[in-house]
N, C-alpha and C positions, 0 to 999 in steps of 0.2 A: 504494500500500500504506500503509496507516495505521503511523504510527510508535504503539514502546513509549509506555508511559505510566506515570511513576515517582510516588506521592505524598508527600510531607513534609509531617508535619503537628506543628508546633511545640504542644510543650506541657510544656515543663521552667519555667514560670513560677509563682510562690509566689502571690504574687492577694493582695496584703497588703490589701486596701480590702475583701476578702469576709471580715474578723472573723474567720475561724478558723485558726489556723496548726496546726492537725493534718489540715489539707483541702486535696490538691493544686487550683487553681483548676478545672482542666478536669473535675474530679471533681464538680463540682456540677451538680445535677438542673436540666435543663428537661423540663415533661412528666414527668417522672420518670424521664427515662432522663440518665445523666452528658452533659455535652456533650461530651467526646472520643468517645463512642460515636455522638454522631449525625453529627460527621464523617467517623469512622471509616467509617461506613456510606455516605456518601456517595461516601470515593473509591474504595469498592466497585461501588457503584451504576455510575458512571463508566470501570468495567472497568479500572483497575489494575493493573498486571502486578506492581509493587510497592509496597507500603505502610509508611513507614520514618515511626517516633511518636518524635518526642526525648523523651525524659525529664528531667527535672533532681529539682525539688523531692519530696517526699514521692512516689518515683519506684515504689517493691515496688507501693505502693496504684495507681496507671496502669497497670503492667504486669498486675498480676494480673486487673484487669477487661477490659482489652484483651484479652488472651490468650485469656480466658475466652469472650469475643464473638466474636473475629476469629483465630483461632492462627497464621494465616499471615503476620500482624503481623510487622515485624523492627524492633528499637530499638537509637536512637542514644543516649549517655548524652551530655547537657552540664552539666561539673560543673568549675568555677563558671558560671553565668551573664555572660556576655561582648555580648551584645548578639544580633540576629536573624542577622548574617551570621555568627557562631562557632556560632549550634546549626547552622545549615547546613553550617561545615565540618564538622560531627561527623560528616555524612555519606555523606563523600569514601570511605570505608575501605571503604563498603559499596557503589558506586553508582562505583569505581574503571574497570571494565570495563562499564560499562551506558553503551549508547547509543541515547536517544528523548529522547522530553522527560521536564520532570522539575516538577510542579504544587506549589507553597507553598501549604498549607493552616494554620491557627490554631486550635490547639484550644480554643479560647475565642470562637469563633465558629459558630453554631450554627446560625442561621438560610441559610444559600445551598442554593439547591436547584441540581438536576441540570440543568435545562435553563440553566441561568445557566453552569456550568461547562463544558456540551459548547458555548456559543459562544464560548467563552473559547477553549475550543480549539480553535475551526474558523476562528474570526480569526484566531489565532497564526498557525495550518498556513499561510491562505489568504495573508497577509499577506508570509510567508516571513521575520519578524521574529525575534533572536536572542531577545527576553524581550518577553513580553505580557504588562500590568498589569489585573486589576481595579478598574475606579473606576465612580464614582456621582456623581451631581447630587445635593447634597442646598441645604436651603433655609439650614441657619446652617453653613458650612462652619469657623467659628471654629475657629482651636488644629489643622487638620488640614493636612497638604500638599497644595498646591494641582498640579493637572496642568495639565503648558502644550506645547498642541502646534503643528507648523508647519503650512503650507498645505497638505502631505498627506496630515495627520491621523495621526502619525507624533510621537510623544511626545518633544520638546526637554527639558525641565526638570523636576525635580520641585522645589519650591519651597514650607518650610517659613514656617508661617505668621509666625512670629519674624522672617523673613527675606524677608518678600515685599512687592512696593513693593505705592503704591495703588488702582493699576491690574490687579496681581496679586490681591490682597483680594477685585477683586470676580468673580474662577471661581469658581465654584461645584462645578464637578468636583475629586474629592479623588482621591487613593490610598489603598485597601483595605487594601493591606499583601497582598492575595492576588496571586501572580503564576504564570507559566510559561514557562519557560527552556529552554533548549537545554542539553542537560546540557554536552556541551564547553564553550560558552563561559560556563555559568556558572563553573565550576570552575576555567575560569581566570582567570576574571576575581574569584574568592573571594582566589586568591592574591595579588591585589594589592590587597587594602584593609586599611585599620591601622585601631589604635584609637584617632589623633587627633585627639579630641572631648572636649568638660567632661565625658563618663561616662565616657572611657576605654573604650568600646565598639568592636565591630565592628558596622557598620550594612549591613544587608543592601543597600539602597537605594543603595548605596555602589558597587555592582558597576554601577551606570547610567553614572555618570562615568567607568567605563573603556571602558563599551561605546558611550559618543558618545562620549568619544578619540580613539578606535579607527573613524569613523564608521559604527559597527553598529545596525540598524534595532532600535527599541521602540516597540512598538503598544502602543494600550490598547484596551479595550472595554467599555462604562458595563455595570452593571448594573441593570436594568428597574425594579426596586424596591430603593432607600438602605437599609430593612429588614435585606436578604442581609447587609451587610458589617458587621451591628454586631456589635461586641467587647464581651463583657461583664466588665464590671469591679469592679460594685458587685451587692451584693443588690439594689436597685429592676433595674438593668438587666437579671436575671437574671428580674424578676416581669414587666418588659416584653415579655422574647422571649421567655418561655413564653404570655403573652396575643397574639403574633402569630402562634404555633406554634398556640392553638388555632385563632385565626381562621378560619386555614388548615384547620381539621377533619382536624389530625393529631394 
């Protein structure tokens, strides 16, 4: 029997490098459709039994075009911004009694298609792994974290590029930042990570080092095309993944 399917899709982030500060980031057009709305659309696509959008920033403007697309939408508020693993706990309140998995999506990621995401989860399932990461080969993998796994293909390390020997430098496989988790041991393993680090954050990434503690399995599974996992940050990046969205003759 195919387990539930929960989605979180972070998107309380202000986007201070896209020049407008009356513009929630994920509110910005690719194609001309906002890009929380084309992820939105995706973890529908993906058949979701629930779709949970964090809000923070310029958050009425999210909800209201959300709502207005998707009404079966449910939101988390994160307010202040605390890092990736605090909008998560935001929501614990709502996903307290839910038990399947439960899918990390970015609302500042636009480009991942659907068949990228059903082997995401059919590796998870197959694997029997407590969290399955998204990653990608790409050719300059500078400034990203590198993925390091052991003989059977079972994710040891995640190792920040600040932080990685020489020999680490040269993977080329990163972390997406997209993952999917086992909602129990995410959630217990949300409870034991702090904020200390130089931002004072809660880093989502953070719940790996409980779950090898603990010796609990994490897969990964590359995506086909480095394309899916880019984050937009900047206006150019925003003109780039709408020229890969045409390409695509979407």
């Amino acid at each position: 029997m195919e387990r539930k399917l929960a989605t979180i899709i972070m998107a309380a982030g202000k986007g201070t490098r896209m020049k407008n500060a009356e513009k929630a980031k994920v509110m910005f057009e690719v194609c001309e459709i906002p890009m929380i709305e084309h992820v939105v659309r995706l973890a529908y696509d993906i058949h979701s039994t629930r779709v949970i959008v964090i809000v923070g920033f310029m958050r009425a403007s999210v909800e209201q075009h959300v709502a207005k697309v998707a009404p079966a939408v449910e939101f988390a508020v994160q307010e202040p911004q605390l890092g990736t693993g605090h909008a998560i706990i935001q929501t614990e309140p709502l996903l307290h009694s839910y038990d399947g998995d439960v899918l990390i999506l970015s609302g500042d990621v636009p480009l991942l298609q659907e068949s990228t995401i059903e082997g995401l989860i059919e590796h998870h399932q197959s694997t029997k792994a407590v969290a399955t990461i998204l990653t990608a080969d790409v050719d300059d993998p500078t400034g990203y974290g590198r993925v390091l796994r052991n003989e059977n293909g079972f994710v040891e390390a995640i190792v920040e590029h600040r932080d990685a020997s020489a020999e680490q430098l040269k993977v080329r496989e990163i972390n997406s930042g997209i993952y999917l988790f086992d909602s129990g041991n995410l959630y217990e393993a949300l409870g034991h990570i702090t904020p200390h680090n130089s931002q004072n954050e809660y880093y989502l990434t953070d719940v790996f080092q409980y779950y090898w503690s603990h010796a609990l399995p994490v897969a990964a599974v590359k995506a086909a095309d480095h394309n899916e996992i880019r984050g937009i940050n900047t206006i150019d990046q925003l003109l780039d993944a709408e020229s890969v969205m045409i390409a695509r003759g979407k």
